[in-house]
C-alpha positions in Angstrom: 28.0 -10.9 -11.4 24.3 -12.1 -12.4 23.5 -9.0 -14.2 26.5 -10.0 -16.6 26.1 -14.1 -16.7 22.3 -12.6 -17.5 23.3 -10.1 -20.2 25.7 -12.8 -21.6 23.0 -15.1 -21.9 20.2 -12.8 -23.3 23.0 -12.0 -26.5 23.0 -15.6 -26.7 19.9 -16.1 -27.2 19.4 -13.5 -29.5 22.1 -14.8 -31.7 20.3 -18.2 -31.8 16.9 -16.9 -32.5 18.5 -14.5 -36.1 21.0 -17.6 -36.5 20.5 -17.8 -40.6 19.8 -14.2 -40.9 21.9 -11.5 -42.0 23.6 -9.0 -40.0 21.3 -6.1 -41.4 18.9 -7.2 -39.2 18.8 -5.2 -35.6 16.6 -5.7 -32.9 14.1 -8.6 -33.5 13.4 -10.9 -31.1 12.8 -13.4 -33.6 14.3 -13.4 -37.5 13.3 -16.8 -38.8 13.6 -18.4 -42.3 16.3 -16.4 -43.8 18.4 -17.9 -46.9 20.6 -15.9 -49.1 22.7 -12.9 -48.3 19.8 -10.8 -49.2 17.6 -12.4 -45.9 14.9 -13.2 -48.2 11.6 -15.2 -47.0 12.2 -14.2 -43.2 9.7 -14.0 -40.8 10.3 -11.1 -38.1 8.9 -10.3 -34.7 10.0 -7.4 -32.9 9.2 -7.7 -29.4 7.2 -5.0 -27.1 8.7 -1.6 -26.4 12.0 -2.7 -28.6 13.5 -0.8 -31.9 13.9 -3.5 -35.1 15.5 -2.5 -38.0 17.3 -3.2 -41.2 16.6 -5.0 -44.5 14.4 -8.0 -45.7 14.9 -9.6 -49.5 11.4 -11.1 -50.5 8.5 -12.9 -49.3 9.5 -11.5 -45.9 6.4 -10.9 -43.3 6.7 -9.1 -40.1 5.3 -8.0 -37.0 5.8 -5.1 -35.0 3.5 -4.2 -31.6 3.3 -2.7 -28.3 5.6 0.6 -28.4 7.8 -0.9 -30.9 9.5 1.0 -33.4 10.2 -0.6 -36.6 12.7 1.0 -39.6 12.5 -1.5 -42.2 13.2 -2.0 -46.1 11.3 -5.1 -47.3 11.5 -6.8 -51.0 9.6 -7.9 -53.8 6.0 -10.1 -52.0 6.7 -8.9 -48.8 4.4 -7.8 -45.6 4.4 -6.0 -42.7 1.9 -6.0 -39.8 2.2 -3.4 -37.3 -0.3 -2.8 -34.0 0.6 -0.2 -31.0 3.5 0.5 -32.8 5.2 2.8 -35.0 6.2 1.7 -38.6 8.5 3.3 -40.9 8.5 1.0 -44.3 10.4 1.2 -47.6 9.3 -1.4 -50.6 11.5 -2.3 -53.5 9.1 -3.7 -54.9 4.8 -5.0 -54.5 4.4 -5.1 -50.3 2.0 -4.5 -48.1 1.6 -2.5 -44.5 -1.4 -3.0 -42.0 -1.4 -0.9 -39.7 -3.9 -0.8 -36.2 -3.8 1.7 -33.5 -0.4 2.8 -34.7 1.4 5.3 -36.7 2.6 3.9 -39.8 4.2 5.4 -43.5 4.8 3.4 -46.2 7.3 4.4 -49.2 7.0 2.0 -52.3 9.6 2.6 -55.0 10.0 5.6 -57.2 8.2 7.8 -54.1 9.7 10.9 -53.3 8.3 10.6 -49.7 6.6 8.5 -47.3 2.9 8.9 -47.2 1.2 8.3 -44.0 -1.0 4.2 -43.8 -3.9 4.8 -41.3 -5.2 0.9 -41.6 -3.2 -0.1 -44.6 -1.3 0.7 -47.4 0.6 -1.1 -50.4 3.2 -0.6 -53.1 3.0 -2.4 -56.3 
């Protein structure tokens, strides 16, 4: 009974915290700011040891650390910060990627492939 009042409660609060956001959004602990069905000008955190996903419009940031894994497409004026993690990130437009301690690629628009960021990386 308290695992389920607890898993209950933890869905909860995850639906609070990416209240505003768009459903293409999986994972983050926090997915703040969002307007617009396209979820521009969010601000995402993806907690420790999680998987975060999905798409951002633009002016997005995010973070992703400690054993995270994060699969995301960003928009036009966008960044992503990623440290202890691993970072797979798509552009649509000018975005930026640093990356510390963690394995990152970055594909900007027009790429036929990721390339690998070592400390950071940008589309334009």
């Amino acid at each position: 009974m308290n695992a389920r009042l607890w898993a209950l409660a933890a869905a909860s609060a995850w639906a609070v915290l990416v209240s505003g956001c768009g459903s293409d959004l999986s994972g983050w602990a926090q997915a703040n700011g969002c307007s617009g069905a396209n979820n521009d000008s969010c601000s995402l955190q993806c907690a420790a040891n999680a998987t975060c996903g999905g798409t951002c419009g633009q002016s997005c940031s995010g973070s992703c650390t400690s054993g995270s894994t994060c699969t995301v497409t960003l928009g036009p004026s966008s960044s992503m910060s990623c440290s202890g993690a691993t970072c797979h990130v798509t552009c649509t437009g000018s975005c930026s990627l640093s990356c510390t301690t963690s394995t990152c690629d970055l594909k900007c628009a027009g790429d036929a492939a990721a390339q690998a960021v070592s400390a950071s990386g940008s589309c334009t």
